[in-house]
ROROKE-445544 format. One record per atom (N, C-alpha, C): residue number from 1; residue in one letter; atom name; x, y, z. Coordinates in Angstrom, 3 decimals, always signed. Atoms other than C-alpha are relative to their C-alpha. Layout:
! residues N
i/aa/at/c1/c2/c3
NUM/a/CA/X/Y/Z
...
***
This chain:
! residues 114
i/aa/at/c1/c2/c3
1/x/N/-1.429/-0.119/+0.150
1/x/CA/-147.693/+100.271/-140.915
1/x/C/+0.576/-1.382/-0.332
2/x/N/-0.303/+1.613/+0.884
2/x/CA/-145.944/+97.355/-143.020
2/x/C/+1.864/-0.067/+0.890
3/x/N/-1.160/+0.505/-0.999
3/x/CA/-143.349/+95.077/-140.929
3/x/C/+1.010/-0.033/-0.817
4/x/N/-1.270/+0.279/+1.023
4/x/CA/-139.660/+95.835/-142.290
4/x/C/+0.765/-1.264/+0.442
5/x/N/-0.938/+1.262/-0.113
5/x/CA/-137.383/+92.663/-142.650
5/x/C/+1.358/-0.017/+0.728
6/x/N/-1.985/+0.005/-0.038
6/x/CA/-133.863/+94.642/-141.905
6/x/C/-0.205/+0.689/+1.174
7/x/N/-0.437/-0.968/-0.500
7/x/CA/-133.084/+96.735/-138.966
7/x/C/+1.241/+1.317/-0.230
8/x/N/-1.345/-1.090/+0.027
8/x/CA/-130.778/+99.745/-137.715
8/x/C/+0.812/-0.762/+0.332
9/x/N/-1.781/+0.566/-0.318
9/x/CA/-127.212/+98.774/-137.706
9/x/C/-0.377/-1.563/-0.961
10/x/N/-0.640/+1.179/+0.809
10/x/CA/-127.729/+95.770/-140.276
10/x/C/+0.861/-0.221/-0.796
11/x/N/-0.605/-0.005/+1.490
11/x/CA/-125.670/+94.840/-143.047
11/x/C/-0.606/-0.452/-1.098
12/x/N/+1.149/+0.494/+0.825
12/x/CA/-127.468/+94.648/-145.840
12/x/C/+0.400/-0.094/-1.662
13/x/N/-0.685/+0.120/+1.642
13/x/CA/-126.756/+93.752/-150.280
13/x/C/-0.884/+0.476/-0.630
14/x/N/+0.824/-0.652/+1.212
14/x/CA/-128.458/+96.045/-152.804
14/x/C/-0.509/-1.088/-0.791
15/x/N/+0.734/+0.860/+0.964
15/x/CA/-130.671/+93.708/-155.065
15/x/C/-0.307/+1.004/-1.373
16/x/N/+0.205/-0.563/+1.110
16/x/CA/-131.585/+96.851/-157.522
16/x/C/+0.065/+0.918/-0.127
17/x/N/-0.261/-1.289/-0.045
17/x/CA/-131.016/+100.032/-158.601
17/x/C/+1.164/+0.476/-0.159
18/x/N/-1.820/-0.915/+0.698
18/x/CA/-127.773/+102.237/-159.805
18/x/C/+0.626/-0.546/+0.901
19/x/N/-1.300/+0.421/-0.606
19/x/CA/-126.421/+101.145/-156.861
19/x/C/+0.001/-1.486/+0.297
20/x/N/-0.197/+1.538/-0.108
20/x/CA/-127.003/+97.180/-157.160
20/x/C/+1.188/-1.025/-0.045
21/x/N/-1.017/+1.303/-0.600
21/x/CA/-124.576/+94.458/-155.744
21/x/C/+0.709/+0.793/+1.144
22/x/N/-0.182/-0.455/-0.852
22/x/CA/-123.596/+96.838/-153.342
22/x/C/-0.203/-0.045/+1.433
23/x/N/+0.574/+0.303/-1.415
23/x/CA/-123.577/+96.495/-149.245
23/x/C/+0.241/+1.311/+0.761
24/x/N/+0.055/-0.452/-0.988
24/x/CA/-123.842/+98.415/-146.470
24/x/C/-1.037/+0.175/+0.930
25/x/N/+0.954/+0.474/-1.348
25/x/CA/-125.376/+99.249/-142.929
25/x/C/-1.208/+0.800/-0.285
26/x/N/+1.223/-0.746/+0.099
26/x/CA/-128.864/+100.504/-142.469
26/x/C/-0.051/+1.281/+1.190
27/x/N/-0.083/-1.192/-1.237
27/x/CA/-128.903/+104.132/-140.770
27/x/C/-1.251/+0.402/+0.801
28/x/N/+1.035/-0.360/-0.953
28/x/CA/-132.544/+104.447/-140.415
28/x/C/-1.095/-1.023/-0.876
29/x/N/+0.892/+0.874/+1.024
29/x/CA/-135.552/+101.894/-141.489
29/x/C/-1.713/+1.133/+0.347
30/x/N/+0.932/-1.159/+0.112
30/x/CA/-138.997/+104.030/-142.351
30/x/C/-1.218/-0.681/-0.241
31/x/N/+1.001/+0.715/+0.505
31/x/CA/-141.583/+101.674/-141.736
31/x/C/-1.475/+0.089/-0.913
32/x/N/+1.329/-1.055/+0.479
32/x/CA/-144.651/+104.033/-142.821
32/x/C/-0.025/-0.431/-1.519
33/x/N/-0.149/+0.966/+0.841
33/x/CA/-143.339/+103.510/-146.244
33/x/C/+0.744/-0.642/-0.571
34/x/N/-1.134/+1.340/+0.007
34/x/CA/-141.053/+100.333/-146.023
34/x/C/+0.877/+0.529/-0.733
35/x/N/-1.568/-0.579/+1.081
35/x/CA/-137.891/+102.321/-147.409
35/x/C/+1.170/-0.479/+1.232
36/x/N/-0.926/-0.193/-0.837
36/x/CA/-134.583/+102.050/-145.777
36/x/C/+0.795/+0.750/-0.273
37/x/N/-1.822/-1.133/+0.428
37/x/CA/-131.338/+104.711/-145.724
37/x/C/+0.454/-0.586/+0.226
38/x/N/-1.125/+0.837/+0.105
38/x/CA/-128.427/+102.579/-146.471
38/x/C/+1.431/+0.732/+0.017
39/x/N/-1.174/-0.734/+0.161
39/x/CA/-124.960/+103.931/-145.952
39/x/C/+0.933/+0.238/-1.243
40/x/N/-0.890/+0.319/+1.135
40/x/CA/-123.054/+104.602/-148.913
40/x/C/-1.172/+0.070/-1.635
41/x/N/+0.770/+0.398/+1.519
41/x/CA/-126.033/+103.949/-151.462
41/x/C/-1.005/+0.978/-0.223
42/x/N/+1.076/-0.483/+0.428
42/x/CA/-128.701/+105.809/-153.368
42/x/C/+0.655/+1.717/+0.120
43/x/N/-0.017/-0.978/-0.190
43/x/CA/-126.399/+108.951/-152.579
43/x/C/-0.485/+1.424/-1.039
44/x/N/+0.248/-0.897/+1.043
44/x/CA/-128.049/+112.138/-154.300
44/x/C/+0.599/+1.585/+1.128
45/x/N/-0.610/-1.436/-0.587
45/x/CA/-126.977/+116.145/-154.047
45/x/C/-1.392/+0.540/-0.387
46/x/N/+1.225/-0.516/-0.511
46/x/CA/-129.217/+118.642/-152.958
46/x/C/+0.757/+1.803/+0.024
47/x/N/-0.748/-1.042/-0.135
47/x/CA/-128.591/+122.199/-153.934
47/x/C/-0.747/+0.971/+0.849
48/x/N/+0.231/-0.256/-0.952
48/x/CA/-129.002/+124.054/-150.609
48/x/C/+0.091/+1.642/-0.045
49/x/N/-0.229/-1.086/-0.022
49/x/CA/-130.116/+127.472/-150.080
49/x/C/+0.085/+0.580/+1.396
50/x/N/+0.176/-0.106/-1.192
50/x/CA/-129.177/+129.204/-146.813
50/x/C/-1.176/+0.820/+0.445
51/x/N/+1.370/-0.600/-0.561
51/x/CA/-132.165/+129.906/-144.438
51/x/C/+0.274/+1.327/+0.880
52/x/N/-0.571/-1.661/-1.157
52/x/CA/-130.342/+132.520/-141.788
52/x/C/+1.371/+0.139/-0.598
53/x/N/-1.632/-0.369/+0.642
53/x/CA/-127.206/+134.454/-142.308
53/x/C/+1.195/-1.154/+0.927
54/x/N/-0.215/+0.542/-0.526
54/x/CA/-125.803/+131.968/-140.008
54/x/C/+0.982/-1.535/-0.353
55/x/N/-0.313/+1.378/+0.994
55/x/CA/-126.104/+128.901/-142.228
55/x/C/+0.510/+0.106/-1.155
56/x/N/-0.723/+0.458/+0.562
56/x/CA/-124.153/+127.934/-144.446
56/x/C/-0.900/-0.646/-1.418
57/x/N/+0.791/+0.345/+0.804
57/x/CA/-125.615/+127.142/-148.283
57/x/C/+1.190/-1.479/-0.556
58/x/N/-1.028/+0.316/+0.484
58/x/CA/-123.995/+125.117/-150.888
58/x/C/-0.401/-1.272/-0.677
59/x/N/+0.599/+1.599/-0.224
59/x/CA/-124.369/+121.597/-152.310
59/x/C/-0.044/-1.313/+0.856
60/x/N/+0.332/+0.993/-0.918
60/x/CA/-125.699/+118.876/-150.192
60/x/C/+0.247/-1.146/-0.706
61/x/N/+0.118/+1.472/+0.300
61/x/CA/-125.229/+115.218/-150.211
61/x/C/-0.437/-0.771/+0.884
62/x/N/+0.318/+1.253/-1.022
62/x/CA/-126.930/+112.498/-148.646
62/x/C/-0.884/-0.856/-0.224
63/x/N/+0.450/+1.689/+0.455
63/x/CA/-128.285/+109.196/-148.749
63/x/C/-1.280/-0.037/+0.133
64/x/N/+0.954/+0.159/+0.397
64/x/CA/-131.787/+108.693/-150.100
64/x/C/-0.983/-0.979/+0.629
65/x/N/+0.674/+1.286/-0.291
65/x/CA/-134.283/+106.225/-149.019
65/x/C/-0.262/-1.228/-1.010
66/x/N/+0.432/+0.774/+1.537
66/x/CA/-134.616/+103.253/-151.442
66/x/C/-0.966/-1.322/+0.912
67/x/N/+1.016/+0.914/-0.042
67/x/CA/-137.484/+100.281/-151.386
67/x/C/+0.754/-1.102/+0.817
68/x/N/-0.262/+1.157/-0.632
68/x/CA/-137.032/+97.832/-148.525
68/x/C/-0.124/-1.218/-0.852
69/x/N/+0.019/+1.361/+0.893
69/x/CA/-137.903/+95.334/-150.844
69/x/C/+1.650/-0.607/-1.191
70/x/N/-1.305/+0.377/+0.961
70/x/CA/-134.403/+95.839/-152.963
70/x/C/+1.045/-0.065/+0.620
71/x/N/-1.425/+0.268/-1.108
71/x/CA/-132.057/+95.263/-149.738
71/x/C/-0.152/-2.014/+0.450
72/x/N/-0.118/+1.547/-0.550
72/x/CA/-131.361/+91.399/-148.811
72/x/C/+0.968/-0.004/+1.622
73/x/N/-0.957/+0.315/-1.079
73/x/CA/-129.743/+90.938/-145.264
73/x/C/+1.131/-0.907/-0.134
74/x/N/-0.882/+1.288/+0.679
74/x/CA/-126.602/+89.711/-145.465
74/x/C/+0.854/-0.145/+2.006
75/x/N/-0.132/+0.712/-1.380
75/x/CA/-125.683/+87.193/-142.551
75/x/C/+0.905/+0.028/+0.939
76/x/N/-1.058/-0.365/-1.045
76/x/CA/-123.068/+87.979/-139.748
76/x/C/+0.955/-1.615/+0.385
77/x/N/-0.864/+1.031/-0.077
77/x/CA/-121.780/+84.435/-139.756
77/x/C/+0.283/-0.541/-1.494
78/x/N/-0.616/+0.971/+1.095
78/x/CA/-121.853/+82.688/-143.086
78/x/C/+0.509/+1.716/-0.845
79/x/N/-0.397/-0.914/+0.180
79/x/CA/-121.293/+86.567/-144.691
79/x/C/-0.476/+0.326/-1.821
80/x/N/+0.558/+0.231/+0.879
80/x/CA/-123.546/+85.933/-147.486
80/x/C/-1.746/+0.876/-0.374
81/x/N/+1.638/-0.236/-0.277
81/x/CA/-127.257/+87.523/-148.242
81/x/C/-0.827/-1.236/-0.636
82/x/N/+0.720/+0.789/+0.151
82/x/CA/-129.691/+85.629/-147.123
82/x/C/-1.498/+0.501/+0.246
83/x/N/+1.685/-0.250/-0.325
83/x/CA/-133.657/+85.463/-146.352
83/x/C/-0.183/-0.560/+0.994
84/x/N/+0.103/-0.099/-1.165
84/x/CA/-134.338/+85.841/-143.036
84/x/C/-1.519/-1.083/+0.698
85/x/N/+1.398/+0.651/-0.775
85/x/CA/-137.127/+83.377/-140.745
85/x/C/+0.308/+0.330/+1.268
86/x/N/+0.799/+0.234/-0.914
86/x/CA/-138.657/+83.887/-137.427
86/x/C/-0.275/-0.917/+0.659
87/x/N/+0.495/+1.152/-1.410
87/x/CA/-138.456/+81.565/-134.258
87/x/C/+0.360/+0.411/+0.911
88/x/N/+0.107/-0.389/-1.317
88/x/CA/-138.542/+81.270/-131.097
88/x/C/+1.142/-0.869/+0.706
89/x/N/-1.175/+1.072/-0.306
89/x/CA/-134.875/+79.884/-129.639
89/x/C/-0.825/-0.585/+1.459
90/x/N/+0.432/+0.465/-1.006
90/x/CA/-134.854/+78.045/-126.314
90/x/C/-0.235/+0.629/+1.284
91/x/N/+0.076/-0.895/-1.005
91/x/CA/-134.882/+80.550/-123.849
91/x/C/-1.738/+0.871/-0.032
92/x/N/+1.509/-0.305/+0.026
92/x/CA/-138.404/+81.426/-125.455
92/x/C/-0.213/+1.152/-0.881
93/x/N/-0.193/-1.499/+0.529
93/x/CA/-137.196/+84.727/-126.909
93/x/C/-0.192/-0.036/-1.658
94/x/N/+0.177/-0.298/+1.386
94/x/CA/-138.022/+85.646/-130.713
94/x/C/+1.040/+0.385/-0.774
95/x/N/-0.867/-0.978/+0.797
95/x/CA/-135.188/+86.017/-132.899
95/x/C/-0.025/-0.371/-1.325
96/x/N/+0.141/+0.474/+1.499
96/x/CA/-134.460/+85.883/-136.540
96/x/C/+1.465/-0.529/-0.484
97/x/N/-0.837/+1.154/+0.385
97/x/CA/-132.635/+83.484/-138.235
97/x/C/+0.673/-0.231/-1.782
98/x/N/-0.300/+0.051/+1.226
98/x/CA/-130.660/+83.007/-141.235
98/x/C/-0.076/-1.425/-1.154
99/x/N/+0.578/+1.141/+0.432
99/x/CA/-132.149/+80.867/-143.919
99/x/C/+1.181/-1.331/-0.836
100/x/N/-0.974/+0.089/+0.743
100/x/CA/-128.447/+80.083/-145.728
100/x/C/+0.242/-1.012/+1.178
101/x/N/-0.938/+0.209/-0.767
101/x/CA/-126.799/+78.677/-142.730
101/x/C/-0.316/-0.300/+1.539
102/x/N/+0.524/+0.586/-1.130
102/x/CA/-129.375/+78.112/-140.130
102/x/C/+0.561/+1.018/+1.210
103/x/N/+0.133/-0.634/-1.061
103/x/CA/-127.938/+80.750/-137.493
103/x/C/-0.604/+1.277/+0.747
104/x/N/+1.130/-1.152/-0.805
104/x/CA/-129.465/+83.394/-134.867
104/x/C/+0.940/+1.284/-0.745
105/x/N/-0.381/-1.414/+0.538
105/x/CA/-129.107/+86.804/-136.221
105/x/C/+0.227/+1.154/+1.218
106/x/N/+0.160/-0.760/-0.957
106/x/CA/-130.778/+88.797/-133.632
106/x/C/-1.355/-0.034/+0.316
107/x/N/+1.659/-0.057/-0.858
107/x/CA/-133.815/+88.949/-130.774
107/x/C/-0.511/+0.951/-0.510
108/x/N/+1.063/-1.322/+0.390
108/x/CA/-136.399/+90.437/-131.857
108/x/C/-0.696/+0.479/+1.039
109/x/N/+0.493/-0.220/-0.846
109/x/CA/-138.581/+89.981/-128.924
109/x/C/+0.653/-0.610/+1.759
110/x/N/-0.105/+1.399/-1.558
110/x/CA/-137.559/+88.649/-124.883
110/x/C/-1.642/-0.297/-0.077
111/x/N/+1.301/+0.296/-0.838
111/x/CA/-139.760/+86.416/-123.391
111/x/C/-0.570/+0.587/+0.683
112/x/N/+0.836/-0.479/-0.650
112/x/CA/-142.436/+87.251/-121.580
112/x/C/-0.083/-0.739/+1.554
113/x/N/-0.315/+0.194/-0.905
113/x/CA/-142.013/+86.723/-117.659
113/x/C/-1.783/-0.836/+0.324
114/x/N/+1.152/+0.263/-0.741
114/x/CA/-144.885/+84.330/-116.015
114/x/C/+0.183/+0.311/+1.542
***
């Protein structure tokens, strides 16, 4: 399973595809194969047939998975997309870091208690 770069709830900038220069948050990341659902982007329709008399048919819409590789994180302080690094602040804990502007994004891991 290949390590994604973005999480849930990021904000993130389209790099390619119909919907490129575009932002929004990430609803679900699919590590299996590195896609993400982005809010707002990649939306396609889906013409829906009903399964019980119950449901309801009709056309569908909803947001696609597109290639983790064509989302950039974009940074919660400077408000820019940047490319994300990996350290370990002082408390010991793992978080990731924004390469634009030098600040903490978010823990990835806590420390580990001796």
């Amino acid at each position: 399973m290949a390590k994604v770069h973005v999480k849930t709830g990021d904000q993130v900038y389209v790099l390619r595809g119909k919907d490129k220069a575009r932002t929004g948050r990430v609803l679900r990341v699919l590590p299996a194969s590195n896609r993400v659902v982005v809010e707002g982007v990649n939306v396609v329709t889906k013409h829906q047939k009903p399964r019980s008399q119950t449901q309801q048919g009709g056309i569908m819409t909803f947001e696609a998975p597109i290639s983790a590789a064509n989302v950039m994180l974009v940074c919660p302080s400077c408000q820019r997309p940047s490319k994300v690094a990996r350290r370990i602040n002082d408390e010991g804990a793992k978080v990731r870091v924004c390469k634009a502007c030098n600040a903490e994004i978010s823990v990835i891991s806590k420390p580990k208690r001796s």
